[in-house]
mmCIF file of the N, C-alpha and C atoms, coordinates in Angstrom:
data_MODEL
# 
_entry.id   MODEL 
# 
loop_
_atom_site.group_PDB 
_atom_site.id 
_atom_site.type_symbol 
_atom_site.label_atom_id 
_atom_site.label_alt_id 
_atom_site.label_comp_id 
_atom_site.label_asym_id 
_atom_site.label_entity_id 
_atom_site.label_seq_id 
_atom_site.pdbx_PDB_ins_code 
_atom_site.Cartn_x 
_atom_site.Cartn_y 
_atom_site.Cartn_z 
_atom_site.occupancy 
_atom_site.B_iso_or_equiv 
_atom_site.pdbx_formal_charge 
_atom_site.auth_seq_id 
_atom_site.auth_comp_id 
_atom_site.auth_asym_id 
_atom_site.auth_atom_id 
_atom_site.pdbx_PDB_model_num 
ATOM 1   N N  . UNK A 1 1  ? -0.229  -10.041 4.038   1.00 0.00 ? 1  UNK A N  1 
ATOM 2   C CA . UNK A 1 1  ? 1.144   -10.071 3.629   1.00 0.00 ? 1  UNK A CA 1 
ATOM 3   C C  . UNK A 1 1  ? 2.006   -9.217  4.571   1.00 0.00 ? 1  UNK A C  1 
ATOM 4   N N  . UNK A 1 2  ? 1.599   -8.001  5.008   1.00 0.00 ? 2  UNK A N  1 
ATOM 5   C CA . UNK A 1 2  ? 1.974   -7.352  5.954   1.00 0.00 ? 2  UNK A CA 1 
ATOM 6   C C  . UNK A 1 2  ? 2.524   -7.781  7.153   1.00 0.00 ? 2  UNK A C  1 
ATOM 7   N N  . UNK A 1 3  ? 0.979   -8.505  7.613   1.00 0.00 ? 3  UNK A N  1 
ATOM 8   C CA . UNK A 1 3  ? 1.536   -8.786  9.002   1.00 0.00 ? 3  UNK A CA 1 
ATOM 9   C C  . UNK A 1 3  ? 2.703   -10.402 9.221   1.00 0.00 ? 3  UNK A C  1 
ATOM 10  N N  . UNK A 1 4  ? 2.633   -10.957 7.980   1.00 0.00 ? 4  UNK A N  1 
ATOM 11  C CA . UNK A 1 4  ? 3.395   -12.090 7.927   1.00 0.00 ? 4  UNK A CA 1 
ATOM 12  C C  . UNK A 1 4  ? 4.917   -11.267 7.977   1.00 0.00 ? 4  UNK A C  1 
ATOM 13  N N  . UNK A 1 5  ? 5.245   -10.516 6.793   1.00 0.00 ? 5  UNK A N  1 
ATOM 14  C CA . UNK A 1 5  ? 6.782   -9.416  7.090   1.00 0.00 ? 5  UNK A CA 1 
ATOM 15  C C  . UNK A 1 5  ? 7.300   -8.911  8.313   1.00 0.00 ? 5  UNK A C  1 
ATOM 16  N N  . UNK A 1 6  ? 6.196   -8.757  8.901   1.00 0.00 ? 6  UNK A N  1 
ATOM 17  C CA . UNK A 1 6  ? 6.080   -8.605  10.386  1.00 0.00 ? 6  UNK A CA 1 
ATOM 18  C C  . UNK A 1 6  ? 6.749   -9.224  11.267  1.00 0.00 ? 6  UNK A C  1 
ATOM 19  N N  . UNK A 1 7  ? 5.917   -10.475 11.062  1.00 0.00 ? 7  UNK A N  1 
ATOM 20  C CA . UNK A 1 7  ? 6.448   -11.360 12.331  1.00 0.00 ? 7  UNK A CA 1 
ATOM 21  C C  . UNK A 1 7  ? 7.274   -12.353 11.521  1.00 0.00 ? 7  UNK A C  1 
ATOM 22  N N  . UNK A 1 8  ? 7.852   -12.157 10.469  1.00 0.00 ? 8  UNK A N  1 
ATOM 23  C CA . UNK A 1 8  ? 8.961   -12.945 9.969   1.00 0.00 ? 8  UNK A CA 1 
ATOM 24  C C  . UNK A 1 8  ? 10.517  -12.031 9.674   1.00 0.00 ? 8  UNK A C  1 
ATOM 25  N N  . UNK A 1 9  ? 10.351  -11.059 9.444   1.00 0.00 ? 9  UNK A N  1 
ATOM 26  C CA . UNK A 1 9  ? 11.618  -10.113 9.156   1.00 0.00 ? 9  UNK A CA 1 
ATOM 27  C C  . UNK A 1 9  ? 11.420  -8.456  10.101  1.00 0.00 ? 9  UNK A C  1 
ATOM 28  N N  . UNK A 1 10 ? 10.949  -8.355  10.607  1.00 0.00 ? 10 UNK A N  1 
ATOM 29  C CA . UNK A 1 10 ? 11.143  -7.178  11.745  1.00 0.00 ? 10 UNK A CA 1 
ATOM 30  C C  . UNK A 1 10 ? 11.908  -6.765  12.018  1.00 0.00 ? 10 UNK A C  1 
ATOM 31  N N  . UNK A 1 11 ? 13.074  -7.352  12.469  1.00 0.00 ? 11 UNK A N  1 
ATOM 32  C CA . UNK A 1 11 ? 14.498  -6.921  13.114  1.00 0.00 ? 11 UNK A CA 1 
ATOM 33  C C  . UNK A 1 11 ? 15.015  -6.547  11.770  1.00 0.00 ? 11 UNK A C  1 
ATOM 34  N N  . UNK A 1 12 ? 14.607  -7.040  10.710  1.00 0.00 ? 12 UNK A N  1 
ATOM 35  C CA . UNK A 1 12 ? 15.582  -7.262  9.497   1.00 0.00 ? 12 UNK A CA 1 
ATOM 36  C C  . UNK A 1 12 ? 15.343  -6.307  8.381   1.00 0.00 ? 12 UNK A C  1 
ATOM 37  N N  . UNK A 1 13 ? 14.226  -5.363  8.576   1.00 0.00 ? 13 UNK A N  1 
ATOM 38  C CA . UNK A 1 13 ? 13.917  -4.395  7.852   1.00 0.00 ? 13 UNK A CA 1 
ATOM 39  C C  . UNK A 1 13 ? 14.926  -3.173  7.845   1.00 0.00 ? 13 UNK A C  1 
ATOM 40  N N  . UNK A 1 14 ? 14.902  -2.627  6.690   1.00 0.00 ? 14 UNK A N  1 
ATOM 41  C CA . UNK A 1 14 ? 15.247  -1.285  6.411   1.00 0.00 ? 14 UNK A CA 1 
ATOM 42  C C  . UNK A 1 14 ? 14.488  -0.090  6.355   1.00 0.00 ? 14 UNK A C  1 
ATOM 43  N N  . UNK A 1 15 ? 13.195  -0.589  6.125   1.00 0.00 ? 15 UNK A N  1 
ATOM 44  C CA . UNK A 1 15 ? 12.611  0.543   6.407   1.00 0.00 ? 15 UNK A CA 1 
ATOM 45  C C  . UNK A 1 15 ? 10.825  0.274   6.314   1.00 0.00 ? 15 UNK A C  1 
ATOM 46  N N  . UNK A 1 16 ? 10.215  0.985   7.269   1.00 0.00 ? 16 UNK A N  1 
ATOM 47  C CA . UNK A 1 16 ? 9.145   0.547   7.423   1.00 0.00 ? 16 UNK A CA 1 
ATOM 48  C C  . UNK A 1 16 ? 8.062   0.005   6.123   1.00 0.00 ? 16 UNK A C  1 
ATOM 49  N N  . UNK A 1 17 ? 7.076   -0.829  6.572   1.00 0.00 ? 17 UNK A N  1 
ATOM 50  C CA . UNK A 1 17 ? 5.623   -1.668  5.819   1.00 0.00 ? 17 UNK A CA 1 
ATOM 51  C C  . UNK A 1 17 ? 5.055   -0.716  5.488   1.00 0.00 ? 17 UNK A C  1 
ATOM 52  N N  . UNK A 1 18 ? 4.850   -0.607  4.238   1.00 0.00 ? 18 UNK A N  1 
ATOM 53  C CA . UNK A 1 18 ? 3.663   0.296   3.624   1.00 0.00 ? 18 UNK A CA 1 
ATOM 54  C C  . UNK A 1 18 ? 2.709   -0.245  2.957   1.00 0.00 ? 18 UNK A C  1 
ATOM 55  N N  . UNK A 1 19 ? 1.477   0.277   3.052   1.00 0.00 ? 19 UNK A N  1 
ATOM 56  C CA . UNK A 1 19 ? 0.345   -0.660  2.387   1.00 0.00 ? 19 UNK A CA 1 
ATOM 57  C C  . UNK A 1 19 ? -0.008  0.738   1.323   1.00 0.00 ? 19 UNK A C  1 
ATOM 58  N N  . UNK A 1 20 ? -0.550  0.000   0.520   1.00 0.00 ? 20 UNK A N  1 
ATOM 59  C CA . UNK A 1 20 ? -1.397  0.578   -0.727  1.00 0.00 ? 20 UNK A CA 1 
ATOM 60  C C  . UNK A 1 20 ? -2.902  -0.062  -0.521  1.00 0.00 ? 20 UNK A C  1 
ATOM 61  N N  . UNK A 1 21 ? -3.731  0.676   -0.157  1.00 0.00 ? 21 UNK A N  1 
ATOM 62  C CA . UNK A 1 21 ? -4.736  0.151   -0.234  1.00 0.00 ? 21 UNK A CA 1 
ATOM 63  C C  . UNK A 1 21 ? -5.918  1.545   -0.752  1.00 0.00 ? 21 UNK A C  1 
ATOM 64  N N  . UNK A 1 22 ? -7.193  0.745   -0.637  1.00 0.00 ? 22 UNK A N  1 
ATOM 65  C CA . UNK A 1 22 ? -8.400  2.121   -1.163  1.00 0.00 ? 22 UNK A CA 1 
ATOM 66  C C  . UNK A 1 22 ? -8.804  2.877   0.260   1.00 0.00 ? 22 UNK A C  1 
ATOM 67  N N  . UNK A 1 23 ? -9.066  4.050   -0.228  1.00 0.00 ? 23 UNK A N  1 
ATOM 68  C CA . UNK A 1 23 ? -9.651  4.734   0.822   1.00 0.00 ? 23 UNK A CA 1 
ATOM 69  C C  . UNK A 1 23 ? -10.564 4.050   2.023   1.00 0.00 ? 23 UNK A C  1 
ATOM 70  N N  . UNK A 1 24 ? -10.120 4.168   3.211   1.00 0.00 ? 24 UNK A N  1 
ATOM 71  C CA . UNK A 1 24 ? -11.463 4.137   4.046   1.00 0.00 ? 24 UNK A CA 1 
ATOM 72  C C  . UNK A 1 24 ? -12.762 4.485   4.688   1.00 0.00 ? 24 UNK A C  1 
ATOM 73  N N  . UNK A 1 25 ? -13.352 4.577   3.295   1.00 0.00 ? 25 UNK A N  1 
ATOM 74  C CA . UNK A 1 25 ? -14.469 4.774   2.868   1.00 0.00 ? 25 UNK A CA 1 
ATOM 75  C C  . UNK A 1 25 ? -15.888 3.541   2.687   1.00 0.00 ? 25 UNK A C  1 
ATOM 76  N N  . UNK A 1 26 ? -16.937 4.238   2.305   1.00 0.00 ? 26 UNK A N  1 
ATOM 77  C CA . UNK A 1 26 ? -17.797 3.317   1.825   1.00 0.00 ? 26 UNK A CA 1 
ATOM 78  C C  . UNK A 1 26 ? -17.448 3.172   -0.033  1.00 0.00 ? 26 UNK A C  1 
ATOM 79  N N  . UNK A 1 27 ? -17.611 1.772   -0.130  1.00 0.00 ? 27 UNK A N  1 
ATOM 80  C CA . UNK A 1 27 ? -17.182 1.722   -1.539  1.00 0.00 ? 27 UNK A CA 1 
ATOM 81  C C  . UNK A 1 27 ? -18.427 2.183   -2.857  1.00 0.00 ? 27 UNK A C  1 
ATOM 82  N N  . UNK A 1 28 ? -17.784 3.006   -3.619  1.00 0.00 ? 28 UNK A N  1 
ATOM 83  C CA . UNK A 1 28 ? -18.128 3.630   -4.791  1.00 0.00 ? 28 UNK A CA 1 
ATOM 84  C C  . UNK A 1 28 ? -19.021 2.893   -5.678  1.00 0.00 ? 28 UNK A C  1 
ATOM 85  N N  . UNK A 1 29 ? -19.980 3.691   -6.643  1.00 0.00 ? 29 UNK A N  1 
ATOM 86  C CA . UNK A 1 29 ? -20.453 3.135   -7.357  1.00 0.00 ? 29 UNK A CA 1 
ATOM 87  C C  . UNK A 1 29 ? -19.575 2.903   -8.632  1.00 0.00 ? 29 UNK A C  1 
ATOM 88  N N  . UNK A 1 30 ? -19.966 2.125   -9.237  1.00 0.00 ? 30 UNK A N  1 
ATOM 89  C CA . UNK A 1 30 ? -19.364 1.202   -10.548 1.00 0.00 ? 30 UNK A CA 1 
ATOM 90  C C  . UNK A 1 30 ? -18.371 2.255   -11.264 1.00 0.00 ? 30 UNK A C  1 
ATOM 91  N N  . UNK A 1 31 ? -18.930 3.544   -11.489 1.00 0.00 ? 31 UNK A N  1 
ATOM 92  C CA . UNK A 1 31 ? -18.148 4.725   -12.311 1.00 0.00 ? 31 UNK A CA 1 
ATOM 93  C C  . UNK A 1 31 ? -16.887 5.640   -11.770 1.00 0.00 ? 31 UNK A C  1 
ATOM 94  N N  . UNK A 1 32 ? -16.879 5.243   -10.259 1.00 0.00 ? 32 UNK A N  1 
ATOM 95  C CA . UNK A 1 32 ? -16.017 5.759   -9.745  1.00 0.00 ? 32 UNK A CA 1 
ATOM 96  C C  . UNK A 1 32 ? -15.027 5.056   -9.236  1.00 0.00 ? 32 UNK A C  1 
ATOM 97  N N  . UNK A 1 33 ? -15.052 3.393   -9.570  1.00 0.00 ? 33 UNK A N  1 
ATOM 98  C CA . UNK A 1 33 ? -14.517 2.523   -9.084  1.00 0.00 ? 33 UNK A CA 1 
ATOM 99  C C  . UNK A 1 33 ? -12.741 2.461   -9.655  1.00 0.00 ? 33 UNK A C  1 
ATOM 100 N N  . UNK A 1 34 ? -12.628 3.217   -10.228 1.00 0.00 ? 34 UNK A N  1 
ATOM 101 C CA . UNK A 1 34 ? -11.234 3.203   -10.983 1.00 0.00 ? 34 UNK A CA 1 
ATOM 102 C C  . UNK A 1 34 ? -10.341 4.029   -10.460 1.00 0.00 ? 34 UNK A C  1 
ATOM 103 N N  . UNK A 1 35 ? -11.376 5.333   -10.061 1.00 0.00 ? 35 UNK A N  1 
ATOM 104 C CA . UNK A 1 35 ? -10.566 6.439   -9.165  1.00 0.00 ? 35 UNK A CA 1 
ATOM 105 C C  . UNK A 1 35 ? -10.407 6.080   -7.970  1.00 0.00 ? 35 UNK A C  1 
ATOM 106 N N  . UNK A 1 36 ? -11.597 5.310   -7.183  1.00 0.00 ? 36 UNK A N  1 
ATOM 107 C CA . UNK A 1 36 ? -10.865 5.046   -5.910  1.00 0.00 ? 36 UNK A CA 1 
ATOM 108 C C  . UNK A 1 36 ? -10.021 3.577   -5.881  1.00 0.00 ? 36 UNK A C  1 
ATOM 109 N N  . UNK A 1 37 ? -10.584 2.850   -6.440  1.00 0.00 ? 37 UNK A N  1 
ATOM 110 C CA . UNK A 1 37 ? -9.303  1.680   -6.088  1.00 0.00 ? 37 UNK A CA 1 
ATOM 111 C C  . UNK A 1 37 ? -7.662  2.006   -6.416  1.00 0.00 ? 37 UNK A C  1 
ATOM 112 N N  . UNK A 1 38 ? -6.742  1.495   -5.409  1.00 0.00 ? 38 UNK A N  1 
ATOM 113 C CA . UNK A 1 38 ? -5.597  1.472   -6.446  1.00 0.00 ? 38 UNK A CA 1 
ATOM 114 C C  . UNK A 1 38 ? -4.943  1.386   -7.347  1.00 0.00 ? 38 UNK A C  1 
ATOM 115 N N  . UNK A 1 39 ? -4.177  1.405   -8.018  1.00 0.00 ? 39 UNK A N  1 
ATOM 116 C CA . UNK A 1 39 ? -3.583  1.575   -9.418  1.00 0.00 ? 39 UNK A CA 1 
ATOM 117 C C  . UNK A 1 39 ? -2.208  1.612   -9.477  1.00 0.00 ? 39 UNK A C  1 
ATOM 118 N N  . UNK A 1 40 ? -1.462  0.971   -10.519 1.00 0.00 ? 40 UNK A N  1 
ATOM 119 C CA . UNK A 1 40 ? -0.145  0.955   -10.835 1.00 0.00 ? 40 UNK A CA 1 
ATOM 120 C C  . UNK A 1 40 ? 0.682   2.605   -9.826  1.00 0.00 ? 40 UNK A C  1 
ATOM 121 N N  . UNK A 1 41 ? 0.274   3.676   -10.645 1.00 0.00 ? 41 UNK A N  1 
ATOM 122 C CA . UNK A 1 41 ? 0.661   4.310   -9.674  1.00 0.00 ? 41 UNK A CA 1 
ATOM 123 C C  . UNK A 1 41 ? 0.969   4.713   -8.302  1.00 0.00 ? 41 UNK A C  1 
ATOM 124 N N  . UNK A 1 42 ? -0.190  3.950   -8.139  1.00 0.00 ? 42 UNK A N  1 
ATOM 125 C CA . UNK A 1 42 ? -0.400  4.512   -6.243  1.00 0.00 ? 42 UNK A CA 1 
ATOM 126 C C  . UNK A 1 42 ? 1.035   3.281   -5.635  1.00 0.00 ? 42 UNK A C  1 
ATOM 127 N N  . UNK A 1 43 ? 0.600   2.416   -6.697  1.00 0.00 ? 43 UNK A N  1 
ATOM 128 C CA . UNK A 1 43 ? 2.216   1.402   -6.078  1.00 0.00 ? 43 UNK A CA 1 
ATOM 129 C C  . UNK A 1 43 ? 3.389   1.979   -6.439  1.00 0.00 ? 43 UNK A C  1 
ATOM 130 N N  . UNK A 1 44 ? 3.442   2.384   -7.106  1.00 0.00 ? 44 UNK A N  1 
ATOM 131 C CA . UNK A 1 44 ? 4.951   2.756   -7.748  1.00 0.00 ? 44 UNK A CA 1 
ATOM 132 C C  . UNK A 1 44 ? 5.242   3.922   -6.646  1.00 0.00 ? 44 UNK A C  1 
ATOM 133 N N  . UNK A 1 45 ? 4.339   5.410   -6.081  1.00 0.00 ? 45 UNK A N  1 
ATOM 134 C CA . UNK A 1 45 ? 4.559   5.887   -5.101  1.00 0.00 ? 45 UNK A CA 1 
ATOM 135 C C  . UNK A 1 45 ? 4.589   5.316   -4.149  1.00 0.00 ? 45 UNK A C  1 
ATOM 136 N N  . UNK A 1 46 ? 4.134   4.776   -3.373  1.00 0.00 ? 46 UNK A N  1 
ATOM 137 C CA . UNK A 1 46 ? 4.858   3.653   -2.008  1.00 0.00 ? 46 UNK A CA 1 
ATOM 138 C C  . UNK A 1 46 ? 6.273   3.066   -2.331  1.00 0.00 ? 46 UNK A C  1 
ATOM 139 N N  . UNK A 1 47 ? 6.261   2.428   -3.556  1.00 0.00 ? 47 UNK A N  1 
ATOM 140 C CA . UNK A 1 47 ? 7.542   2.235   -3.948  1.00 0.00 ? 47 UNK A CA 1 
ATOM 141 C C  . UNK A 1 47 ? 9.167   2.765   -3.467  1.00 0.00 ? 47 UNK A C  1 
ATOM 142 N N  . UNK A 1 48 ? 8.424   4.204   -4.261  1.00 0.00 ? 48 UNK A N  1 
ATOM 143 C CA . UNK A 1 48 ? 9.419   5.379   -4.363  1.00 0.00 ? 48 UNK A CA 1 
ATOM 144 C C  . UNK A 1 48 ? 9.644   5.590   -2.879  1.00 0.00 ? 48 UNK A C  1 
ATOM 145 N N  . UNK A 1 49 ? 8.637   5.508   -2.172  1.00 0.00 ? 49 UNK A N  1 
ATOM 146 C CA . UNK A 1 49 ? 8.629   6.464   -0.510  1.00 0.00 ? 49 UNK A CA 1 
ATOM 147 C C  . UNK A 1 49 ? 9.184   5.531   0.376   1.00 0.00 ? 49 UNK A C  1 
ATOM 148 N N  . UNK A 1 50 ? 9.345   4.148   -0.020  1.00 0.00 ? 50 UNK A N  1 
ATOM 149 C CA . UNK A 1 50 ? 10.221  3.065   0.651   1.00 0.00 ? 50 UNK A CA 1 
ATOM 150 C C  . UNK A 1 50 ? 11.753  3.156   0.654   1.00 0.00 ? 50 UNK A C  1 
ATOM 151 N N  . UNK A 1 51 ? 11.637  3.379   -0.713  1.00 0.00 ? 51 UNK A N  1 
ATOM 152 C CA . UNK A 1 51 ? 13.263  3.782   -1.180  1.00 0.00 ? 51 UNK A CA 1 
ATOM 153 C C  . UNK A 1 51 ? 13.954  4.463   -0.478  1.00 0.00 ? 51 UNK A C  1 
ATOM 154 N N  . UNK A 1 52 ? 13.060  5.672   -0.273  1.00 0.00 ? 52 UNK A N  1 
ATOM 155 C CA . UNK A 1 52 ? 13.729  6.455   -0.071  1.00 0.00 ? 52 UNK A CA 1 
ATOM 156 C C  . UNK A 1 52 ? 14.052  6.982   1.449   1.00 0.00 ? 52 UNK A C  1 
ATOM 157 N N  . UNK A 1 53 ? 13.572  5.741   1.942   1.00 0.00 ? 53 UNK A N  1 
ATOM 158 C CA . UNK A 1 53 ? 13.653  5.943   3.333   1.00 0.00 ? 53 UNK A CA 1 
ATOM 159 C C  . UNK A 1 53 ? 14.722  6.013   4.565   1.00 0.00 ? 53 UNK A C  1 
# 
């Protein structure tokens, strides 16, 4: 999705692409899978940090 914003609206941005994604890491076992994947929150901060750019 990124790189499509990219090469379709570039000139036309206000403020830079932010991704939300999981750590780059090796992925977690089953019990920890909640803490590292993303979550409503972790979007809503990118959100905010777009805004406010």
């Amino acid at each position: 999705m990124i790189a499509e914003i990219n090469d379709r609206a570039i000139l036309s941005l206000e403020a830079p692409v932010m991704r939300v994604t999981a750590p780059d890491s090796v992925f977690p076992f089953s019990q920890a899978e909640t803490v590292w994947l993303p979550n409503h929150n972790d979007i809503v901060e990118r959100v905010k940090e777009v805004i406010a750019f």
